[in-house]
C-alpha positions in Angstrom: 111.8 128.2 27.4 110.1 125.0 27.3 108.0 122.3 25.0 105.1 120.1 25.7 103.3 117.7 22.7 100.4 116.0 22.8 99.4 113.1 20.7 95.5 114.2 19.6 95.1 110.9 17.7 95.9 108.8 20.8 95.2 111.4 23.7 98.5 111.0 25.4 102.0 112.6 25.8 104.1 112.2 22.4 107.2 110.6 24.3 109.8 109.7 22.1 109.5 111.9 19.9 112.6 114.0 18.0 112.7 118.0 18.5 115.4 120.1 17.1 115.6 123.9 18.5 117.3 126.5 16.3 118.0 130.5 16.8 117.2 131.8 13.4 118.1 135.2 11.6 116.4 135.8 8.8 116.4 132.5 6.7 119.4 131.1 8.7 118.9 129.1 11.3 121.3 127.5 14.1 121.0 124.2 15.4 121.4 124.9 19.6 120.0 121.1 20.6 118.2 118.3 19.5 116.7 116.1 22.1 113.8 113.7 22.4 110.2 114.1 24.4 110.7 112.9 28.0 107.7 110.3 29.3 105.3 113.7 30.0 106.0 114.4 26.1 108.3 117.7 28.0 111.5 118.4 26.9 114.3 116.3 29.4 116.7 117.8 31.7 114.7 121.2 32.4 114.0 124.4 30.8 115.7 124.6 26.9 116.8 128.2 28.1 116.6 129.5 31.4 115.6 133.3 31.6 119.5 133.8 32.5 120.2 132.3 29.1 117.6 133.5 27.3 117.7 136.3 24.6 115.4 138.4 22.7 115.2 137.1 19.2 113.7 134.3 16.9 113.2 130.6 16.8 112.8 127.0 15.4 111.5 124.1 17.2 111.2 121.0 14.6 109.3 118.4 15.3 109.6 115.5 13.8 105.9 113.9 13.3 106.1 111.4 10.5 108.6 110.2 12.9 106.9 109.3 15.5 104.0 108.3 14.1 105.7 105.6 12.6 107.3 104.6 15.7 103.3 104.0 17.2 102.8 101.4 14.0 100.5 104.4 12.7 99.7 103.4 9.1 100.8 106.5 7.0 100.5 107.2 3.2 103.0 108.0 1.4 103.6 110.9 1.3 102.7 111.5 4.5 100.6 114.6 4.8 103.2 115.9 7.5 106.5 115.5 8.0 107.9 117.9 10.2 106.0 120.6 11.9 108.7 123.9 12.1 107.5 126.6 14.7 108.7 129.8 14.5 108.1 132.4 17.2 109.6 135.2 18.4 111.1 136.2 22.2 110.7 139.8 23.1 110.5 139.6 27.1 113.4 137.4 28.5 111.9 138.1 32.2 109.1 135.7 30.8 108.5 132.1 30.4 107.8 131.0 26.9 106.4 127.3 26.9 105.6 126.3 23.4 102.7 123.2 23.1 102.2 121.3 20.1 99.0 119.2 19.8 99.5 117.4 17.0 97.9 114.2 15.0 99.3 112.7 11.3 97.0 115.3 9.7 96.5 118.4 11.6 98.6 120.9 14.6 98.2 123.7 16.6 100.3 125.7 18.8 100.1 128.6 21.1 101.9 130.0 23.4 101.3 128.3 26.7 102.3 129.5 30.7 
C-alpha cells in the first residue's frame, strides 16, 4: 500500500504534507502511522504495508490540506473550504498493490486507485 499527492494549484509534489492512515471497522477507526510526504510527495521509508502485512479490510488515509496550504503562504478564507480530505477504501486482494493518489488544490480533490 502506498500514497502519492499532487499539488494541482502549483503542479508539483505536495512534500511536507501530514497523512495519518487508520484501519477502520465500522465507524472506528485506528491510528497505524502518521508520517509526512517525502520530496516526490510519496510516503517515506517504503510501502505503508507490504503485501506480507497487508490484510483484507478498510481504511483511512487523512490528509491534512489546510495544512499545507498554509505552509506554501497560500492565502485561505476562513473557513477554509477543506480541511482535511479522509479517504476511505477498501482492500479485498492482499496479492495486489493498492497505491492511493490524491490530486488535490485548496478547493477541489480526486482520487483513484492508481498501479
Amino acid at each position: 500500500m502506498s500514497t502519492h499527492v499532487l499539488d494541482t494549484m502549483h503542479g508539483c509534489p505536495a512534500a511536507g504534507m501530514a497523512v495519518a492512515l487508520y484501519t477502520t471497522d465500522g465507524e472506528q477507526a485506528t491510528l497505524v502511522k502518521q508520517f509526512t510526504l517525502n520530496a516526490d510527495g510519496r510516503n517515506p521509508d517504503g510501502p505503508l504495508y507490504d503485501n506480507a502485512s497487508l490484510k483484507a479490510g478498510t481504511y483511512r488515509l487523512v490528509f491534512d490540506v489546510q495544512g499545507y496550504f498554509a505552509q506554501r503562504g497560500v492565502p485561505l478564507p476562513e473557513p477554509q473550504f477543506l480541511n482535511r480530505v479522509s479517504i476511505d477504501f477498501g482492500v479485498a486482494h492482499t496479492d495486489q498493490h493498492y497505491h492511493v493518489p490524491l490530486l488535490v488544490s485548496p478547493w477541489s480533490y480526486s482520487t483513484y486507485r492508481g498501479s
